[in-house]
C-alpha positions as CSV (number, residue, x, y, z in Angstrom):
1,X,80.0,-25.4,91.4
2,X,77.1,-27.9,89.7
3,X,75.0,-26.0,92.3
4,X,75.6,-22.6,90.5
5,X,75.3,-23.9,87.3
6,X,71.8,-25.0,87.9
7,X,70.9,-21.9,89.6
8,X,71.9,-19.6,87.0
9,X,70.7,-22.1,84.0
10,X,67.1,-21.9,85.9
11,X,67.6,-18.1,86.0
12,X,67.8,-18.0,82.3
13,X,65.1,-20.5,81.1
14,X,62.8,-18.5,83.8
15,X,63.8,-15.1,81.8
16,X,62.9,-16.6,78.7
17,X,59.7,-17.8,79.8
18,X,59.1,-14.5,81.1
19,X,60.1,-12.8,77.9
20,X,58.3,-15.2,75.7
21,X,55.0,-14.9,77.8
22,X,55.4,-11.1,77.8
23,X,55.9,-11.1,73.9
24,X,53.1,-13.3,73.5
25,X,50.7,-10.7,75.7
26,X,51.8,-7.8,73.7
27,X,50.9,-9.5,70.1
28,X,47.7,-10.6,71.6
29,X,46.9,-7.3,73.6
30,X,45.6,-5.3,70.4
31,X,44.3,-1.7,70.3
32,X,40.7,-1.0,70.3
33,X,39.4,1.0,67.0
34,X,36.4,3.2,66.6
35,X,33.4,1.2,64.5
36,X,31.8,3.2,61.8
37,X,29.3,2.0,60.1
38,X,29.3,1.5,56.3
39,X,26.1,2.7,55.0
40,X,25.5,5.6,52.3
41,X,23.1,7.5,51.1
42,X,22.2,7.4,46.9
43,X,19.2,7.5,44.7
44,X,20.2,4.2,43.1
45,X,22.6,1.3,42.4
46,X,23.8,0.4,39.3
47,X,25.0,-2.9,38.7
48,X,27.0,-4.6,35.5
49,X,28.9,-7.7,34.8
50,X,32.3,-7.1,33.7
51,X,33.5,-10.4,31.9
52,X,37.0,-8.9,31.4
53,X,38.0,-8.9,35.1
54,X,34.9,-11.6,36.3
55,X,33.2,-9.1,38.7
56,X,30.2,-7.8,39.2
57,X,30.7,-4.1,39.6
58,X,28.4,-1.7,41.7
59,X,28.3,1.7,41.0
60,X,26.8,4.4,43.7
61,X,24.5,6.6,41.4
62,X,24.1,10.1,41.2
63,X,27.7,10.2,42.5
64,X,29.3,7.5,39.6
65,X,31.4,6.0,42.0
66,X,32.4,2.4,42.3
67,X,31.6,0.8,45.6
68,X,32.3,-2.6,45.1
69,X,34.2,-5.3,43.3
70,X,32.9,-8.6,43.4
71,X,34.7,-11.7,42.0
72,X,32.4,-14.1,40.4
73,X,33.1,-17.4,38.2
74,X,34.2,-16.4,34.5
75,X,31.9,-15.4,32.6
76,X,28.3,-14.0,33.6
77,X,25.4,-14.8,30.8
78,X,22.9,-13.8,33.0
79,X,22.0,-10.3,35.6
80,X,19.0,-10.6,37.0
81,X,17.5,-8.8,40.1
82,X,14.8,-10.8,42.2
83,X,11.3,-8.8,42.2
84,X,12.1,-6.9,45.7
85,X,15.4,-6.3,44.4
86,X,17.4,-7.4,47.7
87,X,19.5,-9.9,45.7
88,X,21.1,-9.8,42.3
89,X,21.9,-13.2,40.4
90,X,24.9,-13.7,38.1
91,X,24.6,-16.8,36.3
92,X,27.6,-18.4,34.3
93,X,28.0,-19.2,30.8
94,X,27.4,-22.9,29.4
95,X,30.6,-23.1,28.0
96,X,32.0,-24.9,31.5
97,X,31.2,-28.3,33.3
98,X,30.0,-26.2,36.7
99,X,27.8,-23.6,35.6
100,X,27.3,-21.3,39.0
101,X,24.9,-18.9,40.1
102,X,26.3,-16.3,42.3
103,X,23.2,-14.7,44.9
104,X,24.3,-11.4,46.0
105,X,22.9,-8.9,48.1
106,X,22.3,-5.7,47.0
107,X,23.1,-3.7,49.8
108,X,20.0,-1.6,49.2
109,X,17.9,-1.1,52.5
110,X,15.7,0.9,54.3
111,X,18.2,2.8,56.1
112,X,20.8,3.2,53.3
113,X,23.3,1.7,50.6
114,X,25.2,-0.8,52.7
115,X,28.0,-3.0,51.2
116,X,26.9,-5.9,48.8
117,X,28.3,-9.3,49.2
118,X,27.7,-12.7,47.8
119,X,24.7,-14.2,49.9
120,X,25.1,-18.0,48.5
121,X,26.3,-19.7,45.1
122,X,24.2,-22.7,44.0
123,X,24.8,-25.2,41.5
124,X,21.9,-26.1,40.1
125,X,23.1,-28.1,36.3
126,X,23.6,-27.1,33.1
127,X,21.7,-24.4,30.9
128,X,20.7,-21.9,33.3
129,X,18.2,-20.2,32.3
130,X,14.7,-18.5,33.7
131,X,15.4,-15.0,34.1
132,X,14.3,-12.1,31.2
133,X,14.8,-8.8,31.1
134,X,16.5,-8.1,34.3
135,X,14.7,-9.8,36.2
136,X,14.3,-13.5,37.8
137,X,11.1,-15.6,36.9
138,X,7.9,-15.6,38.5
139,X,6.0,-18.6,39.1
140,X,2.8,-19.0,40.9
141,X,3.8,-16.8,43.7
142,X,7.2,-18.3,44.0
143,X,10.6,-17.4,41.9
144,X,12.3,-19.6,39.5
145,X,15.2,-20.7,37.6
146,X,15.5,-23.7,35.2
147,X,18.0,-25.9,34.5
148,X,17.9,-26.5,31.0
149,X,20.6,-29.6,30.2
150,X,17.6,-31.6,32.7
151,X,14.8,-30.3,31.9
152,X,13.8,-29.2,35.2
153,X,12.4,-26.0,36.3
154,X,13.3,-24.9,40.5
155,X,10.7,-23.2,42.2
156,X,11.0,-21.6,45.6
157,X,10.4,-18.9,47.9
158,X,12.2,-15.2,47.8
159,X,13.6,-16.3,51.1
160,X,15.5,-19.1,49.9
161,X,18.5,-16.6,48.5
162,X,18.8,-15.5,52.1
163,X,22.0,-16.3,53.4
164,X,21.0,-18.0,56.1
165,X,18.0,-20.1,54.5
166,X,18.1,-23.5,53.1
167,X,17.9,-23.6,49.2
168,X,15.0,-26.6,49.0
169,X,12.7,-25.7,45.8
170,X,10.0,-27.8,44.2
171,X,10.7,-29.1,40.8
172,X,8.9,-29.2,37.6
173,X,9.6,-31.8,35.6
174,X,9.5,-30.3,31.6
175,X,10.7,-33.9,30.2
176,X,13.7,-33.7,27.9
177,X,16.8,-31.1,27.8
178,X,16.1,-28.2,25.1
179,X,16.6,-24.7,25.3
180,X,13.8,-23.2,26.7
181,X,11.5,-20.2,27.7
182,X,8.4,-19.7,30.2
183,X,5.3,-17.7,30.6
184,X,3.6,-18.5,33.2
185,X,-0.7,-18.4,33.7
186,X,-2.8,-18.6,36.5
187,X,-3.9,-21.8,36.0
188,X,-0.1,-23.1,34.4
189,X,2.6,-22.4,32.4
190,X,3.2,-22.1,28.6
191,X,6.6,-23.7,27.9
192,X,8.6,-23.3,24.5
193,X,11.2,-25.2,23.1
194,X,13.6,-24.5,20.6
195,X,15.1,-27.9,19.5
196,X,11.5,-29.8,19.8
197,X,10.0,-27.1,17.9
198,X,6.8,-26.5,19.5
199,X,4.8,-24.9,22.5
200,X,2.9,-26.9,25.3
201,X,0.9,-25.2,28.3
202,X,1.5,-26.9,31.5
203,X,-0.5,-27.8,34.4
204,X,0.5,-27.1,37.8
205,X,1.6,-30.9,38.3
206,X,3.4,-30.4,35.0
207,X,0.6,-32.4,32.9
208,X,0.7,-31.5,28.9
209,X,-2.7,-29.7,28.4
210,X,-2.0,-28.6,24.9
211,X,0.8,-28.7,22.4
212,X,1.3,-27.0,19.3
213,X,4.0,-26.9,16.4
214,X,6.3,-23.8,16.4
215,X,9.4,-25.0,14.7
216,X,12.9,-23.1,15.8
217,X,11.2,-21.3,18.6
218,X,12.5,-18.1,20.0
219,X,10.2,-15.7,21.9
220,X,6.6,-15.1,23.6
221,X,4.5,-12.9,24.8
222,X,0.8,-12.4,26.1
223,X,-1.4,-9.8,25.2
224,X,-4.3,-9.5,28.3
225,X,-7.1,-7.5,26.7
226,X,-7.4,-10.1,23.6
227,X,-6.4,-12.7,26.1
228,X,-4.0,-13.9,23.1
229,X,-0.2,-15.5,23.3
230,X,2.3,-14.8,20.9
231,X,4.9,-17.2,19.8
232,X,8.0,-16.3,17.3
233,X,8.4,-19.1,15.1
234,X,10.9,-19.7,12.2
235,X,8.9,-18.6,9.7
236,X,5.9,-16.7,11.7
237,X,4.6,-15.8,15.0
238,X,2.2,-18.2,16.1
239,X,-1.3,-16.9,17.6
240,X,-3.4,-19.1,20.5
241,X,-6.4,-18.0,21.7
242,X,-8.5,-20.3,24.5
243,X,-5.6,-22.6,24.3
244,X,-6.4,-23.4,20.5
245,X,-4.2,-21.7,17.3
246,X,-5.8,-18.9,16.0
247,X,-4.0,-17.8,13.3
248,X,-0.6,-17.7,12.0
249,X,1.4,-14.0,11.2
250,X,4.0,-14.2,8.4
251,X,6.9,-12.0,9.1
252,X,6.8,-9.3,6.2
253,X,10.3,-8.8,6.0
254,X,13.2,-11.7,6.3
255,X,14.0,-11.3,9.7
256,X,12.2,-13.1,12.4
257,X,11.8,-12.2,16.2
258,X,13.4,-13.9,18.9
259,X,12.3,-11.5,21.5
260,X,9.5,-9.4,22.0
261,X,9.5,-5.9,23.6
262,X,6.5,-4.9,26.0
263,X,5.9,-1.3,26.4
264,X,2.6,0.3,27.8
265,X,1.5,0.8,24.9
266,X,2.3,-1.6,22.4
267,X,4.9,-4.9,21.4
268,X,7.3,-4.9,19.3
269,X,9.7,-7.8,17.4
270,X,13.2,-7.9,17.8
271,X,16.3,-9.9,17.5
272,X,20.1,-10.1,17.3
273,X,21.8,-8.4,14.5
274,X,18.6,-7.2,12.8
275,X,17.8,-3.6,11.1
276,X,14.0,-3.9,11.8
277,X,11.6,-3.7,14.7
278,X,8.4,-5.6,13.9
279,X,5.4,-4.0,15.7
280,X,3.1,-6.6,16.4
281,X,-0.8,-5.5,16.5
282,X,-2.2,-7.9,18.8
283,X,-6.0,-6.5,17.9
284,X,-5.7,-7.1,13.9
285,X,-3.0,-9.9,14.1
286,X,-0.5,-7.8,12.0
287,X,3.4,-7.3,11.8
288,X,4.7,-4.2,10.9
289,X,8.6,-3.1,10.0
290,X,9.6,-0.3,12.2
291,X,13.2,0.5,10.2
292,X,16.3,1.1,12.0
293,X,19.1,3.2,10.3
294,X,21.9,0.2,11.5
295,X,22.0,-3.2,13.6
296,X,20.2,-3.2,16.3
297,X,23.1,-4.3,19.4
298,X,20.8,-3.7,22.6
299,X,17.3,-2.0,23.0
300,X,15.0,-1.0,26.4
301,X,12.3,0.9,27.5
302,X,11.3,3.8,29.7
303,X,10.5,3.3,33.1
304,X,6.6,4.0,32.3
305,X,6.9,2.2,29.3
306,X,5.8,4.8,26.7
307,X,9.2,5.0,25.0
308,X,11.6,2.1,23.7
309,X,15.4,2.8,23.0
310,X,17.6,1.6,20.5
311,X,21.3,1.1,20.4
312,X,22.9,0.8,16.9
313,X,26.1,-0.1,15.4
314,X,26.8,3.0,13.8
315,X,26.9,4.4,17.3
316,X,23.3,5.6,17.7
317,X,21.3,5.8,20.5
318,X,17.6,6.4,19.2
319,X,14.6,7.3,21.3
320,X,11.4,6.0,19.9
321,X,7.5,6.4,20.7
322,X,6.3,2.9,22.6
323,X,3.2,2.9,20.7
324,X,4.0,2.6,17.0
325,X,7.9,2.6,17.2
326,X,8.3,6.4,15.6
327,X,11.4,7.9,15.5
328,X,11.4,10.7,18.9
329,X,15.4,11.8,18.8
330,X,18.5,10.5,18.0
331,X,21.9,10.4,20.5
332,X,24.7,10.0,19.0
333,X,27.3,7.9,22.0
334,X,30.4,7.8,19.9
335,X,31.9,6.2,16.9
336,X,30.2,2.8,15.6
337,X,30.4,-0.3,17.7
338,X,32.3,-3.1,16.4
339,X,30.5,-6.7,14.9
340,X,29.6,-8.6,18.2
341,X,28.3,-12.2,17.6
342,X,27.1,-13.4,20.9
343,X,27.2,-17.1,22.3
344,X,26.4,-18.8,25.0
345,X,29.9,-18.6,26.9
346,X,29.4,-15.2,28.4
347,X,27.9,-11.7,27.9
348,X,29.7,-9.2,25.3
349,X,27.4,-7.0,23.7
350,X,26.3,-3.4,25.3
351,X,23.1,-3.3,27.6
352,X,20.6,0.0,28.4
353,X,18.9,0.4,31.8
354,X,16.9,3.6,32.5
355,X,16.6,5.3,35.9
356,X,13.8,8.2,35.0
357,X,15.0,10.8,32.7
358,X,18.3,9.0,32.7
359,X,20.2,5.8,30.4
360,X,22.7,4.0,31.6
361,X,24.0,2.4,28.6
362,X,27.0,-0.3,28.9
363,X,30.1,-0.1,25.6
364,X,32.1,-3.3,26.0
365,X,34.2,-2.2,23.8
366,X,35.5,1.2,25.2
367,X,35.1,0.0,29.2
368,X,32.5,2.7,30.2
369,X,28.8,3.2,31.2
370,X,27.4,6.4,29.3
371,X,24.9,8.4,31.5
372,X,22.4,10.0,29.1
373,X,19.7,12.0,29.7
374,X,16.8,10.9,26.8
375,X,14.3,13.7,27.1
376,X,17.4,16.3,26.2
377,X,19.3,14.5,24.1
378,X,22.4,15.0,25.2
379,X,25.4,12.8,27.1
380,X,25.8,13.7,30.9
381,X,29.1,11.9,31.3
382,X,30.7,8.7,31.0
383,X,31.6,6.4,33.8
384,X,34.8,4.6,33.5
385,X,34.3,1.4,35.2
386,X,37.0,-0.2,33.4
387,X,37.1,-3.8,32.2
388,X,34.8,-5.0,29.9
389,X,30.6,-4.0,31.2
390,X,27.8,-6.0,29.7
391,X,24.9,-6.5,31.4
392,X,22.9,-4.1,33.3
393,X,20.8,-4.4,36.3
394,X,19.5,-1.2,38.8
395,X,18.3,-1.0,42.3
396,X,16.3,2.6,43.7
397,X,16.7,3.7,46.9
398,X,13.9,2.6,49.3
């Protein structure tokens, strides 16, 4: 009797060794499945930070469709593409203790528009800064990002935002934390700072050559046929030539510049919240108002530089000559925009990129990209991205 008992309580743990083992094969043995591969073919990618979701969105242009959603720390301050546009940065806004900068890559190769993904995210400190007008800093043959709340400045190669490459840069010392911006020369760099109050050029060892006194700083700019820099002060735009002040240029009006515009033909003044362009003659050292009809919310150029755009509040998109700031055409995108009083916590006011005959233009407000075409005059159609788009960045095909 104990001898059948064992026999057939053998019999059973055997079976369920057997059927457990079997079980285990089958979840193991999985089905092949065809690859495809996931490139496709487009003229350009268009990029934009939506700070209502915390992704940066890529759209697939001419077709207007979204091909990505990427999730990035709340809120993006800063789009900016590095100079062989493989990598696309998203820096945070200062309103947070870890202040990231997401590296993604665009997707955009050779062969195709592949899928972008987030390369690396480096913490660098607070008040990052470095990048202007779409595009990361140049340095000396090297790109560059600065951490304000230091005082340090990060130089290194494009190859450092590979993936796979160490993130070692050089640093440049600038002294004190301020809020600052950089033009860099051959032989150093011109460094502004807002709190301080004054501009110093740089060697490449970050020596003080020069200093001079440019209280509430906010904008520069270099003119290479008079070999002059421009520097928007609070009161006027400072004027060195061979390192030395040449003059000083009163604004004529009550607004002053905390940008400057560089078209092919020409500069011109601009700030938040203003109804003016100031074109700056960089021959006779004179400011001249160029009148909007509204607030000025976001303004570009063409992609030969002959033509700037303006976006106003009252809803007007105006096309004007990049030489002396005339009036070419107005657009009109919709009703007016709301009042948008940016800080440093995140991006919320619209942004224009062009792509040839083409203007992308972000509206916060209404969750769209418009797709204008400038030289008609006229709206193509509106991409509904959804969320809340801000800043614009855009990649051609290679």
């Amino acid at each position: 009797m104990k001898k059948k008992v064992l026999f057939f309580g053998l019999l059973i743990v055997t079976l369920a060794i057997t059927v457990l083992s079997a079980g285990r094969d089958l979840v193991l043995a999985h089905g092949a499945a065809p690859e495809w591969a996931e490139v496709w073919t487009g003229e350009a990618r268009l990029f934009t930070a939506d700070n209502a979701r915390s992704e940066i969105v890529a759209v697939d242009l001419p077709d207007g469709q979204v091909t990505a959603r990427i999730g990035v720390p709340p809120k993006t301050m800063i789009l900016a593409l590095s100079p062989d546009h493989a990598y696309v940065v998203a820096i945070r806004g200062r309103d947070v203790d870890r202040q990231h900068v997401s590296v993604i890559a665009t997707g955009v190769e050779s062969d195709g528009f592949h899928r972008p993904y987030i390369a690396k995210t480096l913490l660098l400190g607070k008040a990052i800064g470095g990048a202007h007008g779409g595009h990361l800093g140049e340095m000396w043959g090297k790109l560059f990002l600065s951490a304000e709340g230091a005082g340090k400045v990060y130089l290194f190669p494009a190859q450092a935002l590979e993936a796979q490459s160490a993130f070692a840069p050089d640093v440049l010392d600038l002294g004190a934390a301020d809020h600052y911006d950089f033009m860099p020369m051959d032989d150093g760099v011109w460094v502004g700072a807002l709190r301080t109050g004054a501009v110093r050029l740089l060697n490449r060892e970050g020596k003080e050559v020069v200093r001079h006194p440019c209280p509430v700083f906010h904008g520069m700019t270099y003119d290479a046929k008079t070999r002059r820099a421009f520097f928007a002060c609070a009161k006027d735009v400072l004027v060195v030539e061979d390192r030395q002040i040449k003059t000083r240029i009163p604004y004529p009006i009550s607004e002053r510049i905390g940008t400057f515009i560089e078209t092919a033909a020409g500069f011109f003044g601009a700030s938040e919240g203003v109804t003016n362009l100031q074109r700056l003659d960089p021959v006779a050292l004179k400011l001249t108002p160029v009148p909007l009809k509204s607030t000025l919310m976001a303004h570009g150029t063409s992609e030969d530089g002959q033509f700037v755009f303006t976006l106003l509040q009252n809803g007007m998109l105006e096309v004007r000559d990049g030489r002396r700031g005339e009036l070419v055409r107005n657009i009109q995108l919709g009703p007016s925009l709301p009042e948008m009083e940016e800080d440093v916590s995140g991006a919320i006011m619209p942004d224009i990129v062009a792509h040839g005959d083409h203007l992308y233009v972000s509206l916060p407000h209404r969750g769209l990209i418009m797709d204008v075409d400038w030289q008609k005059g006229k709206i193509v159609r509106k991409l509904l991205v959804g969320g809340m788009p801000t800043r614009l960045v855009l990649v051609k095909a290679k």
